[in-house]
Each structure stands twice: as C-alpha cells, then as structure tokens.
C-alpha positions, 0 to 999 in steps of 0.5 A: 272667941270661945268655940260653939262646942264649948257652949250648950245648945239647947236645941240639939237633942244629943246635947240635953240627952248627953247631959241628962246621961251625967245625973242620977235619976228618971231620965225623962224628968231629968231631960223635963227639967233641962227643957224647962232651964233652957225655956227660962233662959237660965243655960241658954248661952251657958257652957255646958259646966255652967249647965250642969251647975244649974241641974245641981242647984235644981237638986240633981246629983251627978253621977 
C-alpha cells in the first residue's frame, strides 16, 4: 500500500497552499480552482503529481 504523504489531501490547507505555490498566477484563484477540483472529486484520492496534472489540464502553467 502506498504511504498517505504520497496521496493529496485535500482537507489539509498546507497541502493546497504548497501546491498553488508550484503555479504561475494569482495565488488565491489558483487555490479557488484546487478547492473546486477537490469538490469535484476530480483529485481527491489522486497523488500529488496526478493533482498537478489536473491545474495543468484546467490551463495553469508551473512554475
């Protein structure tokens, strides 16, 4: 079984900040659209590369 830091956790506000942190853009709307991803259900239970894979596919760039 893969170990829970490898997983994104959507309830842990470190976690969205540090992965808003890696994208190019106004920080807030970055962390709005990763609240709306984690509503969705669209990286809940995803790794944290499957979760930035999903702000690259909404149009977010990395830094």
């Amino acid at each position: 079984m893969a170990k829970d830091s490898k997983f994104f956790n959507c309830s842990q506000d470190h976690e969205v900040e540090y992965l808003a942190s890696k994208f190019v853009g106004d920080k807030k709307e970055i962390i709005a659209k990763i609240k709306e991803l984690c509503k969705a259900g669209k990286i809940k239970y995803s790794t944290h590369q499957e979760a930035e894979q999903a702000l690259i596919d909404a149009g977010y760039t990395k830094k």
